[in-house]
N, C-alpha and C positions, 0 to 999 in steps of 0.2 A: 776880763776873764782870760784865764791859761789856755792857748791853744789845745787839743786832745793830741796825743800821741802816736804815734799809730807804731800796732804792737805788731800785728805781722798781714804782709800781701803777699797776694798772688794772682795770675791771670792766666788767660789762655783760649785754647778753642777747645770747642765740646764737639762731638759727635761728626766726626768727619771720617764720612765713608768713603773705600777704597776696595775696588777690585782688583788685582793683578793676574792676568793670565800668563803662566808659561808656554813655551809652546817650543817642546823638543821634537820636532819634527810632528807626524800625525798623531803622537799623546801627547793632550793638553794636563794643564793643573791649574786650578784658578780656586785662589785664595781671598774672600770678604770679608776684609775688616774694619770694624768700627772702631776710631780711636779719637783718643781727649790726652788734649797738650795743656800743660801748666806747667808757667815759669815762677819762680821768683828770684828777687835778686835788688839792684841798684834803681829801685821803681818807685822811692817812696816821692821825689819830684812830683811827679804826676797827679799821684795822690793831694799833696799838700801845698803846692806852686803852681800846678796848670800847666806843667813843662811837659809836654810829650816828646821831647828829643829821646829819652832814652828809651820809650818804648818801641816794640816791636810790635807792627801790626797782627793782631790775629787772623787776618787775611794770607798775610804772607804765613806764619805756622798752617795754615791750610796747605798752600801751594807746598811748601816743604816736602809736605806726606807725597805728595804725587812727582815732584823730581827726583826725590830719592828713591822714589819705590822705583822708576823709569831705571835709574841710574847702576841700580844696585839689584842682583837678583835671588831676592834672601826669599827662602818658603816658609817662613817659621815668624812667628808675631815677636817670640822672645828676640832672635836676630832685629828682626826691623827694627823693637822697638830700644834694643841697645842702641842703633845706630842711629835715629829718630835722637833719641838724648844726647845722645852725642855728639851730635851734629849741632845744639843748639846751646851746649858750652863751649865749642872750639868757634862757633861763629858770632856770638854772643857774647863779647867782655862783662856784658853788666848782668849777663843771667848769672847765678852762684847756685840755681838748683832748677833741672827739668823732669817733669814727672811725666809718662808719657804712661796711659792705658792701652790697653789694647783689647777688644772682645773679636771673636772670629767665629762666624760662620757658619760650619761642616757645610761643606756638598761631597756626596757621594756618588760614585760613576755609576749610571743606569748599566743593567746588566740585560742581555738576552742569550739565551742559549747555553749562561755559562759562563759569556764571554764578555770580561768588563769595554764599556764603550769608551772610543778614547776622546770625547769631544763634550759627549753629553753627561747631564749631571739630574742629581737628584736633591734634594735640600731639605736639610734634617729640619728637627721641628723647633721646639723651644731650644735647646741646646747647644750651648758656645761654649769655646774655648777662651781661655784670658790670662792675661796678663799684666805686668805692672812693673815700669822700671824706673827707678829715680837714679841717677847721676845728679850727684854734686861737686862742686868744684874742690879738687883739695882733699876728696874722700871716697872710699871705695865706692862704685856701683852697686846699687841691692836690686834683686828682681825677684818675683812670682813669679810663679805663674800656677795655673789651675783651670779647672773649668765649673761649669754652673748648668741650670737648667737640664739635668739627667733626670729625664721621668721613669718614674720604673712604679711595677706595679706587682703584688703579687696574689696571689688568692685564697692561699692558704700557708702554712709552716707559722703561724706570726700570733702571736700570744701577751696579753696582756693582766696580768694577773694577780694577786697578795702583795696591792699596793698601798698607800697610807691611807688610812678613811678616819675621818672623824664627822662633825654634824650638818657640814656641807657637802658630803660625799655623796652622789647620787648614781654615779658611773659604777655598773657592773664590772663583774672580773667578763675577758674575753679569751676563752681557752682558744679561740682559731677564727681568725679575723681576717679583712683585706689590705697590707698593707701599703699605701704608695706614697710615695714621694718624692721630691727631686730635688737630687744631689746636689751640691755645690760645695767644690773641695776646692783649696788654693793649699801651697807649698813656697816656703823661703828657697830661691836657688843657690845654692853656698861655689857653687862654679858656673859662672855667666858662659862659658864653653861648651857646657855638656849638650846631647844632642835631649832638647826637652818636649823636641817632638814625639819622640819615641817614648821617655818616661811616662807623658803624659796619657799617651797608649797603655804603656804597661798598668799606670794606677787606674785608670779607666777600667779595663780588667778585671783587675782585682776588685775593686769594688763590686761591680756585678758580678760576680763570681762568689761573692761572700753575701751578697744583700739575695740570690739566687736560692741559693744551697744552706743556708743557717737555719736553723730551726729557734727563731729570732723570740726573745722573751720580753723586750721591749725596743723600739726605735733605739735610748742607750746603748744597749747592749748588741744590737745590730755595728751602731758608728763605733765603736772600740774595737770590736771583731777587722771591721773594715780598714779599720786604719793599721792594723799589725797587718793584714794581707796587703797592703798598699808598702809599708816597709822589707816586707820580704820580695817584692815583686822588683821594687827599685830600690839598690844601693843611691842612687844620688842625693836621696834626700831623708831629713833627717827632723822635719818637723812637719807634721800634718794639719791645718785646721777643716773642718766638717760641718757642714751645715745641712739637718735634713727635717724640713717642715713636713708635717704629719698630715698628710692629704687625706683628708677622713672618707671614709663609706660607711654610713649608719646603716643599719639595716633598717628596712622600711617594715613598719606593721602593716600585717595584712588579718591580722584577727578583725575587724568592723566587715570583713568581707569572706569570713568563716575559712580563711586561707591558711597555712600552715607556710611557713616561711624558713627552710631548711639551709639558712645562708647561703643561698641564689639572688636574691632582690636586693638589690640596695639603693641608697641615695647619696651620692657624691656631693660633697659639700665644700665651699670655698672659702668659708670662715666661718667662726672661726678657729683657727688650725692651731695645733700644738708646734712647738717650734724649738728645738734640740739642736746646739751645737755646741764642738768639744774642740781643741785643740791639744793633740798628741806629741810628746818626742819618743824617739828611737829608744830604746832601752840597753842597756851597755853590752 
């Protein structure tokens, strides 16, 4: 029988966490990120021989994140995680492509009086920031970045209305509903330079600011709105993708119990959820 071919590897470490504190004098900044290394390249040995000479233990891609991060004092996942990749093609002859994620974090500086603390922090909830940068040998850098996990909620402005029905349709029209959900946007970086810590602010913004104030006629029509305010807010980029799961509140009946139920009471629901994403570019 013909040996099986082998079509494409990869390997790596997964989930390797990293704290780094700055500390310019008495303001600190300390940045939590999680990140996942994948190589491939000159590996197929191992696979089909039993030859580990050319591999690179996933042990050492651990230790890496933590010498470099020592080494190097970058505040930004997109910096690290350029330097992460490229670190593991310039020391790597048999890597030909490093893929490095990056998810991060937020802490926020506890506040008193007014006055941000320079040591202590507070830690945001579901909500990270991310990234994703592949280097290839031979070929330009691409990176993301984006973030995820934005719960937002709102209570009223949000309508869902003269939608398609036919003999399975059971869903009411909702002139003024609860809507939440949590964002999850990523963006192509078309300059590995730009400062995408601040973009990433700015489209952050926008976003809430549009999911806020829109008098929203569906989840659709909500991520299109948000995605033009996300390109007006930052010239750097010029493609959006959007993902926003429809985190329901049904209203609960309260007729068995002679109640009147004036869209105050509801019941939050975990699935299963409606699930909306769109991928935008820039318009000329």
């Amino acid at each position: 029988m013909t040996a099986p071919s082998l079509v494409s590897q990869s390997y790596g470490k997964t989930q390797v966490r990293l704290s780094r504190v700055f500390r310019d004098g008495p303001r600190h900044e300390i940045i939590e990120t999680t990140l996942s290394i994948a190589l491939e390249g000159d590996f197929d040995a191992a696979y089909t021989q039993a030859n580990n000479a050319p591999v690179v233990p996933t042990d050492t891609m651990k230790n890496t994140v933590y010498v470099l991060a020592r080494r190097h004092a970058i505040r930004s996942i997109e910096g690290f995680g350029q330097l992460l990749a490229g670190h593991f093609l310039e020391q790597y002859a048999q890597v030909s492509q490093a893929t490095v994620t990056c998810e991060q974090q937020p802490w926020s500086r506890m506040e008193f009086g007014g006055q941000a603390h320079d040591h202590a922090f507070l830690g945001a909830t579901a909500q990270r920031y991310t990234c994703r940068v592949a280097a290839r040998r031979g070929a330009v850098t691409t990176m993301t970045s984006g973030l995820a996990g934005l719960r937002v909620l709102k209570t009223t402005r949000s309508a869902f209305v003269d939608f398609y029905r036919d003999e399975y349709t059971t869903l009411p029209d909702a002139e003024d509903r609860i809507f939440a959900t949590a964002i999850e946007a990523h963006w192509p970086c078309p300059r590995l330079d730009a400062d995408w810590t601040a973009a990433r602010q700015a489209i952050r913004a926008a976003l809430l600011e549009v999911f806020a104030n829109q008098d929203s006629k569906s989840v659709q029509h909500t991520l299109y709105a948000m995605a033009q305010s996300a390109f007006a807010a930052c010239n750097a980029i010029d493609e959006i993708s959007i993902r926003m799961p429809n985190q329901h509140h049904l209203l609960a009946n309260l007729a068995p119990f002679d109640l009147d139920n004036p869209n105050e009471v509801f019941v939050p629901t975990s699935e299963p959820f409606g699930d909306i994403q769109a991928t935008l570019r820039r318009g000329d």
